[in-house]
C-alpha positions as CSV (number, residue, x, y, z in Angstrom):
1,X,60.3,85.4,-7.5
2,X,59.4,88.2,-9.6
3,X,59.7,92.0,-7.9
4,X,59.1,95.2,-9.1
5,X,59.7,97.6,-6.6
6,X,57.8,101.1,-7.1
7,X,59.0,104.3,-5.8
8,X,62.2,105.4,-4.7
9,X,62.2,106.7,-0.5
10,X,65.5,107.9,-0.4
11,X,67.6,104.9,-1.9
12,X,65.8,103.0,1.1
13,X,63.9,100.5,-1.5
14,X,67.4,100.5,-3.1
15,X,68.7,98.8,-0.1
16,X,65.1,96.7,0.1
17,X,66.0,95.7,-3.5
18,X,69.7,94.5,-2.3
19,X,67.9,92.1,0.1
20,X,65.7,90.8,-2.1
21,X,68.2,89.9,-4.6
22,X,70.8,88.1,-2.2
23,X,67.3,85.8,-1.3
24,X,66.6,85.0,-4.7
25,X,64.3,87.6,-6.5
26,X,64.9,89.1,-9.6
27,X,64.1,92.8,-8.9
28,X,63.0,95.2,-11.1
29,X,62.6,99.1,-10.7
30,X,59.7,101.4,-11.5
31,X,59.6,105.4,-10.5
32,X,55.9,105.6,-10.6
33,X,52.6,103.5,-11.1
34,X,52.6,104.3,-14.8
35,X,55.5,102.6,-14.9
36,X,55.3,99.4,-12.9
37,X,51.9,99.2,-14.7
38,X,54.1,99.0,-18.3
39,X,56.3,96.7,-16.6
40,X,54.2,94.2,-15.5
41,X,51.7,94.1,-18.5
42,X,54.9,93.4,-20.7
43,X,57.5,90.7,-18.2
44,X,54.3,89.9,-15.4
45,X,55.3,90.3,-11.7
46,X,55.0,87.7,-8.3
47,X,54.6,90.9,-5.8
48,X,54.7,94.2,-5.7
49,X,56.9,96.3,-3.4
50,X,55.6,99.9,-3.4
51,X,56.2,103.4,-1.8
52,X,53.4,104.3,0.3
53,X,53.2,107.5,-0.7
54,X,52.1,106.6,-4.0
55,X,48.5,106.0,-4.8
56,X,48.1,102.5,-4.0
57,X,44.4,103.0,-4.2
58,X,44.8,103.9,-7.9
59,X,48.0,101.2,-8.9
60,X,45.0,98.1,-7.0
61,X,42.6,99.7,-9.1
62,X,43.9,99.4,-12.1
63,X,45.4,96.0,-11.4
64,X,42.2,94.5,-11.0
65,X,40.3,96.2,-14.1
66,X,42.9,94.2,-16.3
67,X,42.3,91.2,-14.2
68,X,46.1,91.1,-12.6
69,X,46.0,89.4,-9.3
70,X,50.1,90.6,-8.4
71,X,49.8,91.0,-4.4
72,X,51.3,94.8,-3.3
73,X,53.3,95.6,0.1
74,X,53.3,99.3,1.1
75,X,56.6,100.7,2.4
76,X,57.7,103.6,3.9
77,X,60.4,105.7,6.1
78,X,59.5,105.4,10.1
79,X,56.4,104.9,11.4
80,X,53.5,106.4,9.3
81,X,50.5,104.9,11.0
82,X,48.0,106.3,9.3
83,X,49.7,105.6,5.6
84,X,50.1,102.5,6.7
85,X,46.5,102.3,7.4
86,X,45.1,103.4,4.4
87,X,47.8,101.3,1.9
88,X,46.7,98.4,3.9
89,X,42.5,99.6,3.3
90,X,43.3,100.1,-0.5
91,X,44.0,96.5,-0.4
92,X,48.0,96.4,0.4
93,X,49.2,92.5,1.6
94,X,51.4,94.0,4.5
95,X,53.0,97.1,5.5
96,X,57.0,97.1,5.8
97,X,58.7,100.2,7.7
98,X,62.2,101.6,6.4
99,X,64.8,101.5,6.5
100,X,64.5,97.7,5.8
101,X,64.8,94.8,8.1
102,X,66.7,91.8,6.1
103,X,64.4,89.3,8.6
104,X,61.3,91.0,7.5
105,X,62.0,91.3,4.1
106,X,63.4,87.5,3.6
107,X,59.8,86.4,5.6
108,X,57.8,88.4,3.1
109,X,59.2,86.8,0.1
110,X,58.9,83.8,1.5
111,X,55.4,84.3,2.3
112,X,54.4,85.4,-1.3
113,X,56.6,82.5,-3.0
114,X,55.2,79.8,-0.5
115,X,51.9,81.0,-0.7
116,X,50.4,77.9,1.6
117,X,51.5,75.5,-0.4
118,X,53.1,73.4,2.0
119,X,53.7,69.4,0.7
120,X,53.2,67.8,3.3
121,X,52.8,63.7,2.9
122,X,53.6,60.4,5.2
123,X,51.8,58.1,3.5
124,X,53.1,55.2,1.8
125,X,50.4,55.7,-1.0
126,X,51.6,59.3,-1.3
127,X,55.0,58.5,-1.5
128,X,54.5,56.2,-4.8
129,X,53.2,59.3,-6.7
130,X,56.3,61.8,-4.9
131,X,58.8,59.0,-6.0
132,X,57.0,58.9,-9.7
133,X,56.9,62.5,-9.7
134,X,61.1,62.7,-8.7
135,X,61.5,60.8,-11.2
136,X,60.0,62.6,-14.0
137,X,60.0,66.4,-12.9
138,X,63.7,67.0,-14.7
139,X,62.1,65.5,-17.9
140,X,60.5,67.9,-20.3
141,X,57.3,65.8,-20.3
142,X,54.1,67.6,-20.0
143,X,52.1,65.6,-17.1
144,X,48.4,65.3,-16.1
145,X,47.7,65.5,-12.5
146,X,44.3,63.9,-11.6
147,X,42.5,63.6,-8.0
148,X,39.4,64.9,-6.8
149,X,39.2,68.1,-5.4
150,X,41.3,69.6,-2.9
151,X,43.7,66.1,-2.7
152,X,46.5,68.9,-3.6
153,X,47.1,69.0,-7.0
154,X,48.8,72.3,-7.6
155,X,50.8,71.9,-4.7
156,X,51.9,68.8,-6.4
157,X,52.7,70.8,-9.4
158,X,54.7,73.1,-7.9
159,X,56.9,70.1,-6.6
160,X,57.6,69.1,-9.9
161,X,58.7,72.4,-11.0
162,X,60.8,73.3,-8.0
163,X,62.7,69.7,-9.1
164,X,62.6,70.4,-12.4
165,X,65.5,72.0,-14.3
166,X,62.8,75.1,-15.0
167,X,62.8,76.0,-11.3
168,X,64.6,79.1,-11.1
169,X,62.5,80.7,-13.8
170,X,58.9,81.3,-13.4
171,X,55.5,79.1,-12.1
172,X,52.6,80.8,-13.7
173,X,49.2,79.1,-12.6
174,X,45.9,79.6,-14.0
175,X,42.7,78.9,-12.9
176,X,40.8,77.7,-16.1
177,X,37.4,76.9,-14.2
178,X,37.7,80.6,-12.6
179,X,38.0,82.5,-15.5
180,X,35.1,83.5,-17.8
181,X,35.5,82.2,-21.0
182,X,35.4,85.1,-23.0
183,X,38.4,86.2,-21.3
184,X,40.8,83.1,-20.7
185,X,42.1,83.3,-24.3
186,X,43.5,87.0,-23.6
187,X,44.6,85.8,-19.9
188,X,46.6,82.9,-21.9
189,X,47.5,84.4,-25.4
190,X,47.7,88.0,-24.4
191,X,46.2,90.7,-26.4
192,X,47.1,93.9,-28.2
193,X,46.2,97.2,-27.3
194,X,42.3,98.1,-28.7
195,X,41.5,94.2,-30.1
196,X,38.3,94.1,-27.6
197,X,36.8,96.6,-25.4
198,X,38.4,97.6,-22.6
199,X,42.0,96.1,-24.3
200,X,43.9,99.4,-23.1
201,X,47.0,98.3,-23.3
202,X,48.7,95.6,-24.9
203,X,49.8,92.6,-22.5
204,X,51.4,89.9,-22.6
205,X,49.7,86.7,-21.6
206,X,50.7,83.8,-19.4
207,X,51.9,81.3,-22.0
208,X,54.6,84.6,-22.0
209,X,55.1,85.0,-18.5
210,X,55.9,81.4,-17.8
211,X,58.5,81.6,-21.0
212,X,61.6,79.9,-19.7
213,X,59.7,77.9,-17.1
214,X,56.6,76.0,-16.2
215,X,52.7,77.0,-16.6
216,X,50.0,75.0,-14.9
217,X,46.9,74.9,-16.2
218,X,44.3,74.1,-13.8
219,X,41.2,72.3,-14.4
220,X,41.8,72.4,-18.2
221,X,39.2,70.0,-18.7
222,X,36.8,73.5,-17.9
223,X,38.3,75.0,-21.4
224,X,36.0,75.7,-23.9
225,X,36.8,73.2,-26.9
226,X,37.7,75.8,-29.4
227,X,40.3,77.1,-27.1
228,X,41.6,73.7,-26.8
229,X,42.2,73.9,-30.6
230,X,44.5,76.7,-30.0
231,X,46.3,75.3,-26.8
232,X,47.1,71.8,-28.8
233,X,48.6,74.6,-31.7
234,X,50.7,76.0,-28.9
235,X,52.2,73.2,-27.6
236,X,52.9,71.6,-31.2
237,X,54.4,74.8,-32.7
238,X,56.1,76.3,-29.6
239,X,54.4,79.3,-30.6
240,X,51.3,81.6,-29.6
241,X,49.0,84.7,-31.3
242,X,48.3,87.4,-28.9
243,X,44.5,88.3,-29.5
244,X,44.8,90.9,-32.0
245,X,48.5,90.5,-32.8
246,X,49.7,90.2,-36.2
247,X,52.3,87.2,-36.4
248,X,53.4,84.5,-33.7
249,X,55.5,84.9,-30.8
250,X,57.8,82.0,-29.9
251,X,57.6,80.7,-26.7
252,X,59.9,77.7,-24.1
253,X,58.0,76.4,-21.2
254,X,56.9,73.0,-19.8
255,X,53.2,72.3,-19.2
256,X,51.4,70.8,-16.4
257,X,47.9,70.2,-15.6
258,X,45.1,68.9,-13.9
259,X,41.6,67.7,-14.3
260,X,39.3,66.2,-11.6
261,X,36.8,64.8,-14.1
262,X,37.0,62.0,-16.2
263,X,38.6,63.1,-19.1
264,X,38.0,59.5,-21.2
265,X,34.4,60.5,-20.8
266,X,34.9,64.2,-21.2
267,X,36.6,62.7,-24.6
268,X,33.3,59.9,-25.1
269,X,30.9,63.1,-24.6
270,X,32.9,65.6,-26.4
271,X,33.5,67.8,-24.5
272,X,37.3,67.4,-24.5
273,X,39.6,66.7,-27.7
274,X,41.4,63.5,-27.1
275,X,44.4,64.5,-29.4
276,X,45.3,67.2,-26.9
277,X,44.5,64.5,-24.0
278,X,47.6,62.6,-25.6
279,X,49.9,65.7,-25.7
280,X,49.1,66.8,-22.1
281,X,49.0,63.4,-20.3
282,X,52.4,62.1,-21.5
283,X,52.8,61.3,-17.8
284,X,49.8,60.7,-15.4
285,X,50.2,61.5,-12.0
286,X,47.2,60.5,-10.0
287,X,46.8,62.0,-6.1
288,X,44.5,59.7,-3.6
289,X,42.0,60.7,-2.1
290,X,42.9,61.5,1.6
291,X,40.7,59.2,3.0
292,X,43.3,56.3,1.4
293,X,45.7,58.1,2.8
294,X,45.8,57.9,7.1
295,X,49.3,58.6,7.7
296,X,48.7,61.7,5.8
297,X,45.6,62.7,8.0
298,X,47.7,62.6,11.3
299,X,50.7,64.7,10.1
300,X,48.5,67.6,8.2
301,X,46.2,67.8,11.2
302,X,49.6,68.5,13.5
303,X,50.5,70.7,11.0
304,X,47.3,73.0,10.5
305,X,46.9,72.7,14.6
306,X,50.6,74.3,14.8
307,X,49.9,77.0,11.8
308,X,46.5,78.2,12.7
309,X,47.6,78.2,16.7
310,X,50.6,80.5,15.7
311,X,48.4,82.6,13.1
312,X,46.2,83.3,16.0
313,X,48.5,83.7,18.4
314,X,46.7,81.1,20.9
315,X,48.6,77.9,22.7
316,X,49.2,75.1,20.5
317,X,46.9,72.5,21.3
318,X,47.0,68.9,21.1
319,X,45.2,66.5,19.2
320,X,43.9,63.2,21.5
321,X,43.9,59.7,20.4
322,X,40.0,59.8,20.2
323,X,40.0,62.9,18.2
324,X,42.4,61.7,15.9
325,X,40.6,58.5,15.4
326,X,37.5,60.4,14.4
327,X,39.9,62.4,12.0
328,X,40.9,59.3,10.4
329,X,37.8,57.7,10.0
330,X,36.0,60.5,8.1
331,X,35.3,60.2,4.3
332,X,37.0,64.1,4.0
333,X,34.7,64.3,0.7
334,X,36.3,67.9,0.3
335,X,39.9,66.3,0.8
336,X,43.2,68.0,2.6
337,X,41.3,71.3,2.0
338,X,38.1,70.3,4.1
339,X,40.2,69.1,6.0
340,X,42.1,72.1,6.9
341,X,38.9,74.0,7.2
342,X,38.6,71.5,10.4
343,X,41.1,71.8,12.1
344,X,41.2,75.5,12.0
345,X,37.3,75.6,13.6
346,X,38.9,73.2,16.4
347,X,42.1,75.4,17.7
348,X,39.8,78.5,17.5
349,X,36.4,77.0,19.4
350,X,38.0,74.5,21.8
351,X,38.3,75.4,25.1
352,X,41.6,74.3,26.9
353,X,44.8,72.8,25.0
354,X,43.1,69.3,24.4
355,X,40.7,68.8,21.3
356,X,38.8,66.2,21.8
357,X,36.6,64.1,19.6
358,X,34.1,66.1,20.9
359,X,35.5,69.1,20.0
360,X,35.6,67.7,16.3
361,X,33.1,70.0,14.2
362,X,32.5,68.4,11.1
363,X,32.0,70.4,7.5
364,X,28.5,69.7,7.5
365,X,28.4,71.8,10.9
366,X,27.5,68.5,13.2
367,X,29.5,67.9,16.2
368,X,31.4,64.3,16.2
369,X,28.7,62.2,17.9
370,X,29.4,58.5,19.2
371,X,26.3,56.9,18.6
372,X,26.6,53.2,20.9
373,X,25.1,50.1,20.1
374,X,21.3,50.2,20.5
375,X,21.4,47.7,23.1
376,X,21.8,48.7,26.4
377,X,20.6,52.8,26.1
378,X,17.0,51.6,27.6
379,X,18.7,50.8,30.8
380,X,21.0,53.5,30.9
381,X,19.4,55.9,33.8
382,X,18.4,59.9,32.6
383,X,21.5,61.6,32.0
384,X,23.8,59.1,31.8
385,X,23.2,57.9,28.3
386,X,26.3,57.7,25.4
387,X,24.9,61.8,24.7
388,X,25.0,63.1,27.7
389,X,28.9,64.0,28.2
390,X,28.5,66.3,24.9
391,X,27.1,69.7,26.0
392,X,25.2,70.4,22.7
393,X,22.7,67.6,23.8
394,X,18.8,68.8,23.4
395,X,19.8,71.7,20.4
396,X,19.1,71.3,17.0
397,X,21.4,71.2,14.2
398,X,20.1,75.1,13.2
399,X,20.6,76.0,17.0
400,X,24.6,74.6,16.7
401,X,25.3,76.4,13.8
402,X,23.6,79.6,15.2
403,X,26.1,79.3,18.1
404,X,28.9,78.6,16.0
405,X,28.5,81.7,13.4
406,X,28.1,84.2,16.4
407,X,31.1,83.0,18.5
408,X,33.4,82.8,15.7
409,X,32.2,86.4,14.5
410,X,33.1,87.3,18.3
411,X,36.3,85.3,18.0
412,X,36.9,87.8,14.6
413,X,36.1,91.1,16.4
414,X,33.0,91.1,14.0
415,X,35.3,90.7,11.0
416,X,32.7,89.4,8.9
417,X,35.2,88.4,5.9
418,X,37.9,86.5,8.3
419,X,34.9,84.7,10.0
420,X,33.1,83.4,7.0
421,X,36.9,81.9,6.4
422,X,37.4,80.4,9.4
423,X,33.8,78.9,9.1
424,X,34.8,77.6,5.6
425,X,31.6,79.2,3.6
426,X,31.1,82.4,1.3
427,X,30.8,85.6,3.0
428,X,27.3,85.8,1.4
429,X,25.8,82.9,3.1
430,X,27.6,84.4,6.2
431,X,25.3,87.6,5.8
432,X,22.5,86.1,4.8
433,X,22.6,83.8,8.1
434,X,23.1,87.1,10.2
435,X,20.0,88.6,8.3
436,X,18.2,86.0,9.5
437,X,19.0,86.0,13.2
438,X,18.6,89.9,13.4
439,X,14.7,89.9,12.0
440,X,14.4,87.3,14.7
441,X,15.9,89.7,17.1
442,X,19.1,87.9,18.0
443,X,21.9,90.4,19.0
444,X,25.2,90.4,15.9
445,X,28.7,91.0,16.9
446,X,29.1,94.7,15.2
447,X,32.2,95.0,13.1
448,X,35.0,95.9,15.3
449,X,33.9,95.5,18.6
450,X,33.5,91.6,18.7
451,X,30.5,91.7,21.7
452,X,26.8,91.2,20.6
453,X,24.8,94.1,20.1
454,X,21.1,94.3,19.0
455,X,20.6,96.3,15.9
C-alpha cells in the first residue's frame, strides 16, 4: 500500500501516518496539492489521505484530467459536518475524523488494498488451478490467465502476487480494453512533459510504478498490435521509452496477464503477435467457468448474502435448498460477477430472512419459474396450477422489471447511481427506463426522498 498523505492538521496526520506504517503502508508526505500531484505523477500512489481543508474539489480534478484513478479520503480535526460533506460531494472515498482512530484507519487501508477482491474457491476444479498457481507464483515466470469473463481473473492475479516473492512491492493493474488506444501507450510508458497535447507534466507510467513488483495487464489481447511491438521490446530488454523521453529507463517487474479470447485465433487472424504470445504465456493458468464449478456456487452465494446483508445493514438471510438448487443449475453466462449481481437483488427484494427459489431474480430480469411436466396441468383446478404460488403470475416480463426498477430506486432513497448498481445495468439505461415510465405518467422515486412522486 502506497500513501501519500496531504496536509498537515496539527501533527494529527502525523500520528495517522504512524498508524498507517505499523499496518504496512509506505507513507509519504505532501504540504499541499501541488505537491502530492508531483509526487504521484513521479512514484504513483494506492490512496490518498488528505486534509479537508484543502481543495479536494481541485486535487479530484486534476487527477482525473491526467487520467489517475488514486481513491482520496478527507480528514479533519472534530466534527466538521459540513466539510465533510462537501469532501465527500467533490468525490472523497470516506471521511475520517481526528485525531485518528487506529481501528478506523487499519479498516480503511484494508478496504483500499482489498478492494473486493475476495478469493474465494471450494471446488475441486478450482483448487487444481490454486495448487498450479502456488506452485508457480514465487517463480519469475510471466503467466497467462484465461477464462471467460468475470470467472475471476484478476483476483487470481493478485493471488499469485501476494505469494510471490514481489508481494510487498507494488500490484499495478491496467485495464487494456478500457483505455482508448491513443492513450494506453502514455498510461504504460509514461510521457514527458509537452510530447502530446494536454502532456502537462511529465509522468511516469505503470511499467514504472510496478518497478520492483508485479503489473497485470488485463485483456492484453485488446492492444493494438503496434503497441504489442513495444510491450515484447519491454519485456526482452528490461527497459521502456517514456513517450517523448530521450533514452531508456530500466525497469524489474514480473508480468501477468489475461485474455478471454482465443488468442491461437487472435494469432491465425492477426490480430495478436504470436512471438509475444510465447513470452507472456510461459505458464497458462486457465479459470473455469462457474457453471463447472458447484461447490464454488454455494460458498460465494453465502458469502455475497453475508457482505451485501452487512453493507445494507439488513438481517442476514438464508439461502434454502430449493434456492440453492436453482443457483446451481444456472449457466451464470456472466460468471462469479453475474452472479454476485444476484445475490445482491435477492437480500435487498426478499421479504423475510428466507430466499427462496422464488425469490431468485435472474440477470435477464425473469423470476425463477418451475415449469412441471405438461402432463397433468389440464386437470389441475383454476388457481392451483405449478404458477400459481408465485405472486408475479398474470404480469409481463416489462411489467416485472417496471416493479423491480421502482422498488429498488425506493430501496436507494432515489439514489439513481446506487440503484442502477444494485440492478446490475448502466445508469443510462436506468434513466432512460424512468423516462419512459414518467411520459406514461407513472410516479419516480425523487432523489432523496425514496417515495413515488409524479413529476
Amino acid at each position: 500500500m502506497r500513501l501519500i498523505i496531504v496536509g498537515s492538521l496539527q501533527d494529527q496526520l502525523s500520528t495517522a501516518s504512524k498508524i498507517a506504517i505499523n499496518n504496512g503502508a509506505h507513507v509519504t508526505h505532501a504540504h499541499d496539492e501541488e505537491t502530492a500531484l508531483k509526487i504521484i505523477r513521479a512514484k504513483g500512489a494506492d490512496l490518498l489521505m488528505v486534509d479537508v481543508l484543502l481543495n479536494i474539489e481541485y486535487l479530484i480534478g486534476q487527477l482525473e484530467k491526467e487520467r489517475i484513478s488514486t481513491p482520496i479520503v478527507a480528514c479533519g480535526v472534530g466534527n466538521d459536518s459540513d466539510a465533510a460533506v462537501a469532501a465527500i460531494k467533490a468525490g472523497a472515498k470516506e471521511y475520517i475524523p481526528l485525531p485518528p482512530d487506529p481501528e478506523l484507519i487499519a479498516a480503511v487501508l484494508t478496504a483500499i488494498s482489498t478492494d473486493g477482491h475476495e478469493f474465494i474457491y471450494r471446488d475441486r476444479v478450482m483448487m487444481k488451478v490454486v495448487s498450479l498457481a502456488d506452485q508457480i507464483a514465487p517463480s519469475e515466470a510471466s503467466i497467462m490467465i484465461t477464462g471467460e469473463s468475470g470467472t475471476g481473473k484478476e483476483v487470481m492475479a493478485r493471488y499469485v502476487h501476494s505469494k510471490s516473492r514481489r508481494a510487498k512491492k507494488p500490484f499495478i493493474s491496467v485495464n487494456c480494453a478500457a483505455i482508448p488506444e491513443n492513450l494506453l501507450e502514455s498510461e504504460l510508458f509514461g510521457h514527458e512533459k509537452g510530447s502530446f497535447t494536454g502532456a502537462i507534466a511529465r509522468r511516469i507510467g505503470k511499467f514504472e510504478e510496478a518497478d520492483g513488483g508485479t503489473l497485470f495487464l488485463d485483456e492484453v489481447s485488446e492492444m493494438d498490435v503496434r503497441l504489442q511491438a513495444k510491450l515484447l521490446r519491454a519485456i526482452q530488454e528490461r527497459e521502456i521509452d517514456r513517450v517523448g523521453g530521450t533514452g531508456p529507463v530500466k525497469i524489474n517487474i514480473r508480468i501477468l496477464a489475461t485474455s478471454n479470447r482465443d488468442l491461437q485465433e487472435e494469432i491465425k487472424e492477426g490480430r495478436f503477435r504470436e512471438d509475444l504470445h510465447f513470452r507472456l504465456n510461459v505458464v497458462n493458468l486457465h479459470i473455469p467457468p462457474l457453471k463447472r464449478r458447484p461447490e464454488d456456487i454455494r460458498v460465494l452465494c453465502k458469502h455475497f448474502v453475508k457482505k451485501y446483508a452487512e453493507f445494507n445493514a439488513i438481517e442476514e438471510k438464508n439461502i434454502t435448498d430449493d434456492a440453492m438448487q436453482v443457483l446451481i443449475n444456472h449457466t451464470w453466462p456472466g460468471n462469479v460477477r453475474e452472479l454476485e449481481n444476484t445475490l445482491q437483488r435477492s437480500v435487498l427484494l426478499t421479504v423475510g430472512n428466507e430466499i427462496t427459489k422464488h425469490d431468485i431474480l435472474l440477470p435477464d430480469g425473469r423470476p425463477h419459474i418451475e415449469i412441471q411436466a405438461q402432463s397433468g396441468l389440464s386437470d389441475a383446478p383454476q388457481g392451483t396450477g405449478p404458477l400459481a404460488e408465485n405472486s408475479m403470475v398474470g404480469k409481463t416480463v416489462s411489467d416485472v422489471e417496471r416493479d423491480l426498477i421502482i422498488d429498488t430506486l425506493k430501496h436507494c432513497l432515489g439514489n439513481r447511481t446506487h440503484a442502477a448498481n444494485i440492478l446490475g445495468i448502466s445508469i443510462r439505461t436506468l434513466r432512460n427506463k424512468l423516462n419512459i415510465y414518467m411520459s406514461e405518467g407513472l410516479a419516480v422515486p425523487s432523489p432523496g426522498d425514496g417515495h413515488a412522486s409524479p413529476l
